[in-house]
C-alpha positions as CSV (number, residue, x, y, z in Angstrom):
1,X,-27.0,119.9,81.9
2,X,-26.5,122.0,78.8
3,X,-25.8,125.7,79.0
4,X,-27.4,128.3,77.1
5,X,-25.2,130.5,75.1
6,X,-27.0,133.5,76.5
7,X,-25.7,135.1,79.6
8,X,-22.2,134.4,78.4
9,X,-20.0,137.1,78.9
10,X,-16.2,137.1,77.8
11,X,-14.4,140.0,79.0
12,X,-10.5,141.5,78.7
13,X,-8.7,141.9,81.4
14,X,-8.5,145.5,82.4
15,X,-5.9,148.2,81.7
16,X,-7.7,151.1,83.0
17,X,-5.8,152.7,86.1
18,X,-7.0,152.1,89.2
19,X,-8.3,148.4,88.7
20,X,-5.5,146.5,89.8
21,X,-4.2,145.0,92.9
22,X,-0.7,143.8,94.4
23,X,0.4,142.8,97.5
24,X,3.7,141.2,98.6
25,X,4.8,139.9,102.1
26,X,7.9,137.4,103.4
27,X,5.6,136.8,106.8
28,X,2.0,138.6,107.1
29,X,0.2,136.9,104.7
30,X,-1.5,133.5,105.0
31,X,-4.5,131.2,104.2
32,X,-7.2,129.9,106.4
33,X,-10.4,128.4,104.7
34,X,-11.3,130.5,101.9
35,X,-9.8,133.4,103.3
36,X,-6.8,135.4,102.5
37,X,-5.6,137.6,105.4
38,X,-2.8,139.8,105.5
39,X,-2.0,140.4,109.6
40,X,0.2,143.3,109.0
41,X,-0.3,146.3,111.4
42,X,-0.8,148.9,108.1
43,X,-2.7,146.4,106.6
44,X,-5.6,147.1,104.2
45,X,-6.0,145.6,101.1
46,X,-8.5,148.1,99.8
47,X,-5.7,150.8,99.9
48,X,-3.1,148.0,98.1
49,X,-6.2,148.3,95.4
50,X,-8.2,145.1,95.5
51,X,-11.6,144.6,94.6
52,X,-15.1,142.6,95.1
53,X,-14.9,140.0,91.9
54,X,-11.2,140.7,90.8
55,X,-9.7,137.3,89.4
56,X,-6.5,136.7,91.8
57,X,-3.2,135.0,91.0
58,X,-1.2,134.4,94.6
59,X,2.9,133.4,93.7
60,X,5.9,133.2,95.8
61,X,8.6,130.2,96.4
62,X,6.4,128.0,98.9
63,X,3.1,128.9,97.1
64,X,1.4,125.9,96.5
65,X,-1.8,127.8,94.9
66,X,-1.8,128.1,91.3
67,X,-5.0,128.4,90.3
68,X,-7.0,131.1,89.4
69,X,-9.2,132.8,92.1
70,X,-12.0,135.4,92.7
71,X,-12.5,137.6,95.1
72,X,-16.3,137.3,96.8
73,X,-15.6,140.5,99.6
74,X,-12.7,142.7,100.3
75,X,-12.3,143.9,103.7
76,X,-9.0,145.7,105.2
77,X,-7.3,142.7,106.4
78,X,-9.3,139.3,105.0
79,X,-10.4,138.9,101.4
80,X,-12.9,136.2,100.9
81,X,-13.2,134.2,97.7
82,X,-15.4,132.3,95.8
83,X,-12.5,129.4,95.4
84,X,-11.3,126.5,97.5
85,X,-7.5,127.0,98.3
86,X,-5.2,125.5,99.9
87,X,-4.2,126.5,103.5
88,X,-1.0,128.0,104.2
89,X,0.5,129.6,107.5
90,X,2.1,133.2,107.6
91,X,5.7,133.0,107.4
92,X,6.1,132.1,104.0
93,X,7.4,134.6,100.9
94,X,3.8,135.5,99.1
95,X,2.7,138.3,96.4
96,X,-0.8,137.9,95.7
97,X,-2.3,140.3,92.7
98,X,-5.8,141.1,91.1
99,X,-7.1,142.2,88.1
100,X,-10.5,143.5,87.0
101,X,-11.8,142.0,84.0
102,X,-14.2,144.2,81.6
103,X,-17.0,142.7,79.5
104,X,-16.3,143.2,75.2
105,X,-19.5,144.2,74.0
106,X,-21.7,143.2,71.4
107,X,-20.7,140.0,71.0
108,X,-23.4,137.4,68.9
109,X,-21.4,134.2,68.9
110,X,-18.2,132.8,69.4
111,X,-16.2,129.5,68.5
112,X,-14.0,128.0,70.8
113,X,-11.3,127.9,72.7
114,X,-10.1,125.3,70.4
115,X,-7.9,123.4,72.2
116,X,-6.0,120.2,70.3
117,X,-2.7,118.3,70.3
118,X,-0.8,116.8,67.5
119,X,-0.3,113.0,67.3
120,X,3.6,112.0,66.8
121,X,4.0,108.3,64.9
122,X,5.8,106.3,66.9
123,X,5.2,103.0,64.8
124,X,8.7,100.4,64.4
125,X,9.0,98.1,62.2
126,X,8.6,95.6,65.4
127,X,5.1,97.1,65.5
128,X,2.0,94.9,65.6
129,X,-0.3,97.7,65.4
130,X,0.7,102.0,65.1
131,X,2.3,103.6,67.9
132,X,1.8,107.1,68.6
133,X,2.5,109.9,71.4
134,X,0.8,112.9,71.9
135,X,2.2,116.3,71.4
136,X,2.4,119.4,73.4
137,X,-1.4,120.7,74.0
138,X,-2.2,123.6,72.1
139,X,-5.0,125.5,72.9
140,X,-5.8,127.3,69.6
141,X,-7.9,130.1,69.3
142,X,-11.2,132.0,70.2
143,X,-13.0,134.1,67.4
144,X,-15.8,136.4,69.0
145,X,-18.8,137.4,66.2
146,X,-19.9,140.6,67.5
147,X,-21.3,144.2,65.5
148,X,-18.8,146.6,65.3
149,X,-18.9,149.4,68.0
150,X,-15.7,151.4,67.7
151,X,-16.9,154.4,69.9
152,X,-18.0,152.9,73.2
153,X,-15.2,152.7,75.3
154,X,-16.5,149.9,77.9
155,X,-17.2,147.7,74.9
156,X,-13.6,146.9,74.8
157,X,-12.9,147.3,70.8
158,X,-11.0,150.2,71.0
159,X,-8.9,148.2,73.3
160,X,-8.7,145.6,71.5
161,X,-7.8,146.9,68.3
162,X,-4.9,148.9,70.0
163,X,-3.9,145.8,71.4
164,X,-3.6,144.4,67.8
165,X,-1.9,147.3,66.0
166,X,0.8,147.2,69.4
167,X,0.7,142.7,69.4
168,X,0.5,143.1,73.0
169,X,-0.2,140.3,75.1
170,X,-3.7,140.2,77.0
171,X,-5.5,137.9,79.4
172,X,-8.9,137.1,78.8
173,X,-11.4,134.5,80.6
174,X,-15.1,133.6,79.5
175,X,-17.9,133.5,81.9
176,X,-20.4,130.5,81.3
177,X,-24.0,130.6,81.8
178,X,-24.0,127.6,84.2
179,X,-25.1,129.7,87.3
180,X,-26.7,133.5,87.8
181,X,-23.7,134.6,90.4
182,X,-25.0,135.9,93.8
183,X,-22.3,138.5,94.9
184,X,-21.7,136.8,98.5
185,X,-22.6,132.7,97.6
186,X,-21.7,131.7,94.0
187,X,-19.6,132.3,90.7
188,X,-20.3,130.6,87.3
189,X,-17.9,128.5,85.9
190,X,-15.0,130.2,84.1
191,X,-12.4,130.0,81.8
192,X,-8.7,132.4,82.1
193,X,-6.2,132.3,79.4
194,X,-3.4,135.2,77.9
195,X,-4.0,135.8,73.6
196,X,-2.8,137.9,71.3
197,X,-5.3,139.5,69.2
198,X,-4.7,138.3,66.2
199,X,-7.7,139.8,63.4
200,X,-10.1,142.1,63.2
201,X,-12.0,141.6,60.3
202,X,-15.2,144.0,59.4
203,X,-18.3,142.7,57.5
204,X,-20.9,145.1,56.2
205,X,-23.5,144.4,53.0
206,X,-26.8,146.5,52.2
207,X,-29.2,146.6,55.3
208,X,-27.1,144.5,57.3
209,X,-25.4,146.0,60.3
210,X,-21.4,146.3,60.3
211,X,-20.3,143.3,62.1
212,X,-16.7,142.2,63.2
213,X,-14.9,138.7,63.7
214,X,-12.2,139.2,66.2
215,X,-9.7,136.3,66.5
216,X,-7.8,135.8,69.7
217,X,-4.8,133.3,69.3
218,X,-4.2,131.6,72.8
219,X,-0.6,131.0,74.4
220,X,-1.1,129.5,77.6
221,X,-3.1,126.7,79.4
222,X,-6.4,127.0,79.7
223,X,-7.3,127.8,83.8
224,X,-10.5,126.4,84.1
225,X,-11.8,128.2,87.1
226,X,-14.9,125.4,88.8
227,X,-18.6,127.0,89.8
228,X,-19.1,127.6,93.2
């Protein structure tokens, strides 16, 4: 099924105090189902700062959940999520942490992520035919089309263009279209990956609006993160 480009939203992840959450345990935290729960007696992962629909990133020696999840409800000692995980017993060394993501406004297009790999020529001279390998993956770039709105805070250009003038490194992830999300049931299919920002170009000519092409330059795997 195709998906329509409206209703996609790609968002930065957020550096506004307050919106992130961390949690680290060598025995009280484990994984039953889709459920997180921490069994410590001071337990409350609303107080450690976690939210409904932060992304989640759970690390730690025996972790064996790499992925990129979302949390569906927060509750004191059980976050829910969206994601299948893998189930893990307390007693293990875990640190699970969660970040808010906020939307970059008015964005009218966008091209990528790019992804591509080179092709390394392998080819002998005991060839019958050419040889090649394939290089390290690199997952380009993604360039957002949007109209310039330096004043709005929540639209995320301020931030971005300080993220530019400091080349600090950001994680971003797109939202696709493939779903509408229904807080407690489903999530759309996503995509989570750390760029640099690396343009900000502005566009204006007589009765046009000012427009800007932003160009994100990706340096990590793409996390593709499945509809629910």
């Amino acid at each position: 099924m195709a998906l329509e480009s409206q209703g996609v939203v790609i968002r930065r992840i957020s550096t506004v105090a307050g919106t992130t959450g961390t949690v680290a345990s060598t025995n009280t935290l484990g994984i039953v189902g889709r459920e997180l729960r921490w069994s410590n007696v001071a337990a409350d992962f609303g107080a450690a700062g976690f939210t409904t629909g932060m992304r989640l990133i759970i690390t730690g020696a025996t972790n064996s959940n790499t992925g990129i999840y979302t949390v569906m409800t927060a509750a004191a000692t059980v976050l829910t999520l969206y994601d299948v995980v893998t189930a893990q017993a307390e007693g293990h060394s875990l640190a699970v942490s969660g970040h808010r993501y906020d939307p970059i406004g008015g964005i009218r297009g966008f091209q990528g992520p790019s992804g591509q790999a080179g092709v390394i020529d392998v080819t002998t001279l005991n060839s019958t035919a050419k040889e090649k390998l394939i290089g390290l993956r690199d997952e380009g770039s993604l360039t957002l089309d949007a109209f310039l709105d330096p004043q709005t805070a929540t639209a995320q250009q301020i931030a971005l263009i300080a993220d530019r003038a400091g080349r600090t490194l950001r994680t971003f992830d797109i939202k696709f279209s493939d779903i509408t999300p229904i807080v407690t049931t489903s999530q759309p299919t996503g995509v989570n990956f750390d760029a640099y920002v690396s343009n900000f170009a502005v566009t204006g000519a007589v009765d046009q609006a000012v427009t800007v092409s932003i160009g994100l330059e990706i340096t990590s795997a793409l996390k593709w993160i499945p509809k629910v």
